[in-house]
C-alpha positions in Angstrom: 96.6 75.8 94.6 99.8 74.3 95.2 101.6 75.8 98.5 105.6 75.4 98.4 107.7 76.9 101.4 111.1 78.1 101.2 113.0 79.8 104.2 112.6 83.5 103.3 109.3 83.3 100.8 106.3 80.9 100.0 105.6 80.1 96.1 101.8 79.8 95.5 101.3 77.9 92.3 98.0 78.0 90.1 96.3 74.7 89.6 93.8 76.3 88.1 92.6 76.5 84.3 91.9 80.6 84.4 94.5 82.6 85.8 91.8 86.0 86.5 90.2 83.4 88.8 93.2 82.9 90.6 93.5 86.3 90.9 90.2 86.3 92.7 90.9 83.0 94.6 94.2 84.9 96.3 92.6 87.7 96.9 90.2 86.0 99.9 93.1 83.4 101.2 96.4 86.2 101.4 94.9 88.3 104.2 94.2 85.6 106.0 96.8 82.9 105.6 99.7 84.6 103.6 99.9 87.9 104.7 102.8 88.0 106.6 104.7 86.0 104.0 107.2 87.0 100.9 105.1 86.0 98.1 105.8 84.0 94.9 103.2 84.0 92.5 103.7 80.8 89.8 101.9 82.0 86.9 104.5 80.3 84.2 101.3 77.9 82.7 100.1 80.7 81.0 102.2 81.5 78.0 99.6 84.3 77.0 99.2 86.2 80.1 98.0 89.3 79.3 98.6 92.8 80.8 94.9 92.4 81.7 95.2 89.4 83.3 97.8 90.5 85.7 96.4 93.7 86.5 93.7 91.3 88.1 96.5 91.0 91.1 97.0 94.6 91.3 95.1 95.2 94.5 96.9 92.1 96.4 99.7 93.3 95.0 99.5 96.5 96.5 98.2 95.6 99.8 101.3 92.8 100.5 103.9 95.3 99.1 102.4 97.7 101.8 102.8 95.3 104.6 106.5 95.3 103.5 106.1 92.1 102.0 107.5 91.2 98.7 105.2 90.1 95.9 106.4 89.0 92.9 104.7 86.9 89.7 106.6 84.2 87.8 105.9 84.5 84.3 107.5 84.3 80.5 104.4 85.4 78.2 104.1 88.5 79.3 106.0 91.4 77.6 107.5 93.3 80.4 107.9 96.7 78.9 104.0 97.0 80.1 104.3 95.6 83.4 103.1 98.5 86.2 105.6 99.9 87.9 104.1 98.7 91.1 104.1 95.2 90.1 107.4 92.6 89.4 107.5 90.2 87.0 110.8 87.6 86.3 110.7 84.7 84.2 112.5 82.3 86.7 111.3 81.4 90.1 114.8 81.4 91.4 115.2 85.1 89.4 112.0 85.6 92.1 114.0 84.4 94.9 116.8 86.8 93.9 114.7 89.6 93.9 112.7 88.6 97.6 116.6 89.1 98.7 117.5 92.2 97.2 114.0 93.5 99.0 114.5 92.0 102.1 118.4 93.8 102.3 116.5 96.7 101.2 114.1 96.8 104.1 116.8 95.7 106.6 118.8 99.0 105.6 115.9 101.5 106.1 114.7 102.0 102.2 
């Protein structure tokens, strides 16, 4: 995994060859080392991520969003009409950047 830090969130890259095992990689390092951290997930090697696949990051997901942290894949092969609710996906890291913003103003004004 490849580790990138930017002032308001960290990108965690896969340098993996399966993203579900990235999925299960993140899973045992976030609480520990991450968890305080906006997320960036860099998932834009796979061009045929699968709604299946990303529901393998539902649970991490879920558990940074409920921290307050933002958590937010980086992807362009998945078709985003089936994307959960609970889950954010852009096509552009800096789109992921953007959207960390949005969230953090969000959570400075109360919502």
């Amino acid at each position: 995994m490849t580790v990138t830090e930017k002032p308001t969130y960290t990108i965690l890259t896969d340098d993996r060859t399966d993203v579900r095992d990235f999925a299960l990689y993140l899973e045992n390092i976030v609480p520990d080392h991450y968890d305080q951290k906006n997320l960036v997930i860099d998932l834009l090697k796979y061009d045929n991520l699968t709604l299946e696949d990303l529901v393998q990051f539902l649970k991490l997901s879920n558990y940074q969003r409920a921290d307050k942290k933002s958590f937010v894949f980086v992807n362009t092969g998945i078709n985003y009409d089936v994307v959960p609710d609970e889950m954010i996906v852009v096509p552009t890291i800096e789109e992921a950047g953007d959207v960390i913003e949005m969230e953090e103003i969000e959570r400075d004004l109360g919502f």
